[in-house]
N, C-alpha and C positions, 0 to 999 in steps of 0.2 A: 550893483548890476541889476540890469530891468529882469525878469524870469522871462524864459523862453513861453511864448505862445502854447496853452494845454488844450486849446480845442482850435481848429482847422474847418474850411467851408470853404467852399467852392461859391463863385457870386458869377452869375450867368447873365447876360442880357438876349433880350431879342432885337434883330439888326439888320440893320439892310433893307428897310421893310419905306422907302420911296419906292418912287415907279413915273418913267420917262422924267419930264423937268421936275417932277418934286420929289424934294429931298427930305429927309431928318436932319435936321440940323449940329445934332447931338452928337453921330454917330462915332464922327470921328475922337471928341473928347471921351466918349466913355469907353471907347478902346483900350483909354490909359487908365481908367481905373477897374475894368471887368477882370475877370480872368479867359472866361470861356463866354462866346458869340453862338446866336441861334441865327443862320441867315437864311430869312427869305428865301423862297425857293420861287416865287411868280405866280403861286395861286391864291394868293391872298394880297399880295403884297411883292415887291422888285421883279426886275427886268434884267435881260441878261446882262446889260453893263454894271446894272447897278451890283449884280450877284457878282462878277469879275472883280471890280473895283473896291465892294465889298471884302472880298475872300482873302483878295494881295494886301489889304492892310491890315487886316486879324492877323495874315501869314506873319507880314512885316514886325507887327509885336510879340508875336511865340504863342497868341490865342488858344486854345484849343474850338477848334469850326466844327459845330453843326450843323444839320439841314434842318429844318424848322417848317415842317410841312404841314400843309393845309387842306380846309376845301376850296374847290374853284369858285372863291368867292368874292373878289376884286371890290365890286362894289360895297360889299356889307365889311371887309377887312377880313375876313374869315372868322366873323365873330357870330353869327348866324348858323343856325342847325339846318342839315340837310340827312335826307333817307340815303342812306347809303349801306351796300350790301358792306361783307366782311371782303368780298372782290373787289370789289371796287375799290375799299379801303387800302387793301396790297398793292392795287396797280396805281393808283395817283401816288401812295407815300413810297414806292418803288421808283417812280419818275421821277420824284421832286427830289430823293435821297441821289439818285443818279447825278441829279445837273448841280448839285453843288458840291458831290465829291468828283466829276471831273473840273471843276472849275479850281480843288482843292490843289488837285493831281497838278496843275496845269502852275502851282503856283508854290511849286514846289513840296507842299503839304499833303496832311491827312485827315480823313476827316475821324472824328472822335468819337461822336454820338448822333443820334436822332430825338427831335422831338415836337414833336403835333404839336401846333397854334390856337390858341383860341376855340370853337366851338369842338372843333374833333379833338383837341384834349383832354374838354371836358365831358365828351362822350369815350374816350379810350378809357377816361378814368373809373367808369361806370359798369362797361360796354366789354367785356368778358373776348365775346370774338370782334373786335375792334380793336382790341388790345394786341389780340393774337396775328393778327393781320397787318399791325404794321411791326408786330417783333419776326416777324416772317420776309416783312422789307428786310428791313434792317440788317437781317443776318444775311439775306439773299447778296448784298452789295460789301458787309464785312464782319466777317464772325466774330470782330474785336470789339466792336461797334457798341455803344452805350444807348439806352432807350430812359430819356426824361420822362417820369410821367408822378403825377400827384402823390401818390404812395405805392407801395410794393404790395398790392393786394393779387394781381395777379402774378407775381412775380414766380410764383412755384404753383404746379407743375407745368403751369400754359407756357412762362415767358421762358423759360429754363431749359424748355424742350429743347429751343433756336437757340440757345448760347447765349440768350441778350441778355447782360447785364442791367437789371431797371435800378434808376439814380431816383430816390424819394425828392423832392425838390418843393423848395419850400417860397413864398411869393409875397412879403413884406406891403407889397404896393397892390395890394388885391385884399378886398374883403372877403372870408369865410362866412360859410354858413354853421348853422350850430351843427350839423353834422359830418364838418367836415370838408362839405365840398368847396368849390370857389363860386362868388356871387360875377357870375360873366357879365361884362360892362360892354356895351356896345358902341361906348366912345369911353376912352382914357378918362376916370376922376380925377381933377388935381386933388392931391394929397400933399400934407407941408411934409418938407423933407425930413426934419425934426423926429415926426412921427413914424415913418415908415422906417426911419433908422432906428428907432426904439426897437419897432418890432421884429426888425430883422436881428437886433442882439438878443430879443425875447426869445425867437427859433433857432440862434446857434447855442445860444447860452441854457436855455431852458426848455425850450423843443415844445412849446406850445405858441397859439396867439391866440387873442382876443378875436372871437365870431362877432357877428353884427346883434344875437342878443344877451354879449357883457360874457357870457360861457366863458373857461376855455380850453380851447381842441388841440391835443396833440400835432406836434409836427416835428417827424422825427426827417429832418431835412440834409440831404451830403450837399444840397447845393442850393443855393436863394436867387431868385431870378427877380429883375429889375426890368423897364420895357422901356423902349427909346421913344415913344409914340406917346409919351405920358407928359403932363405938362414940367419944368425945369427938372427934365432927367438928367441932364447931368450935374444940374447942386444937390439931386437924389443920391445919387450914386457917389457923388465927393463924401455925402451928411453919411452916408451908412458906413463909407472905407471908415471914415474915422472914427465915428462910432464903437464899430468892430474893434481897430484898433487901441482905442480906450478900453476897453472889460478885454486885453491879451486874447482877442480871437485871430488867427491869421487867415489869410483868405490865398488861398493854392487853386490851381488848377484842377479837377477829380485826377488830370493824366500823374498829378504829382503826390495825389492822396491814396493812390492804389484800389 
């Protein structure tokens, strides 16, 4: 008899992230191999059908749905840095948590978590009251409510105050830097699938990965996120399930990891 799975991960994607006639192409295949979906909220990236349409098919596979909020930045993806107060911060990730937990609401579901796209994630990850400001969303719309973000550094006493749960979240298809942070890419690298599945068993298995020079940095990750805007993301995401698979890692939803 095979042994039961000794380590468990959560594998997230970001989704939903067309707008008017263009789509991702992917979206719909990697629904069947993700567990939990980050969708588009319209300021980076989807439109309200696309956020509806989106929601009812995460719904339709048992997902667990996040809001996946942005800067108003359409043109750049929300991959570009903007000045923004710790207000500001509250009231867009407030807005954008709104319209895809009633689109959750409306499709019979709930939403799970939150978590910042691109350039304001990697300013929340830094960014002490940025942090604080969307775990202030977050609880304002559901005190159950989970907050993605790069590591638990703010996690106690700022994020703790609000109730939010922060998930450490680790990013197989994304370069690190030697300290840590993520190397933000302003258009999607192809990466061979091969490799990003190596390194996503390096982070469930071993809780480090390779920085860009050879280092390597802790990643103490509950869940590894994949991006549908990446080139063959879904033979990404087929190469990692099985990968995981082979070294007995199981991959659950957080709602099923507790």
């Amino acid at each position: 008899m095979h042994p039961s799975p000794l380590v468990s991960t959560d594998l997230n994607c970001d989704i939903g992230e067309g707008f008017g006639r263009w789509r991702m192409p992917a979206d719909a295949e990697l629904m069947e191999l993700v567990t939990t979906v980050n969708v588009a909220a319209g300021f980076h990236a989807g439109d309200p059908s696309t956020l509806r349409a989106t929601v009812d098919l995460a719904a339709g596979h048992g997902l667990d749905i996040g809001a996946h909020v942005a800067l108003p930045d359409l043109v750049g993806f929300g991959r570009r840095r903007m000045e923004i107060s710790a207000q500001e911060a509250y009231d867009l990730a407030l807005y954008q948590i709104g319209a895809v937990a009633g689109f959750a609401r409306a499709a019979g579901t709930t939403l799970t978590h939150v978590k910042p796209h691109g350039a304001l994630y990697v300013m929340a990850s830094t960014d002490r009251a940025l942090a604080e400001a969307i775990a202030r969303a977050t609880a304002a719309v559901g005190p159950a409510l989970r907050l993605f973000l790069l590591d638990a550094r703010f996690a106690e006493p700022v994020l703790a105050a609000y109730g939010v749960r922060v998930e450490p979240e680790g990013f197989p298809d994304l370069a690190y830097a030697p300290d840590g942070g993520l190397v933000l890419e302003r258009t999607k690298e192809p990466r061979p699938p091969e490799l990003v599945a190596r390194r996503a068993v390096r982070m469930a298995t071993g809780h480090t990965v390779e920085a860009t020079d050879g280092s390597a940095v802790p990643v103490h990750a509950r869940t590894l996120c994949l991006h549908s805007d990446a080139p063959d993301a879904a033979a990404t995401a087929r190469a990692v399930r099985e990968a995981l698979a082979a070294h007995d890692v199981a991959v659950r939803p957080l709602s099923a990891l507790g």
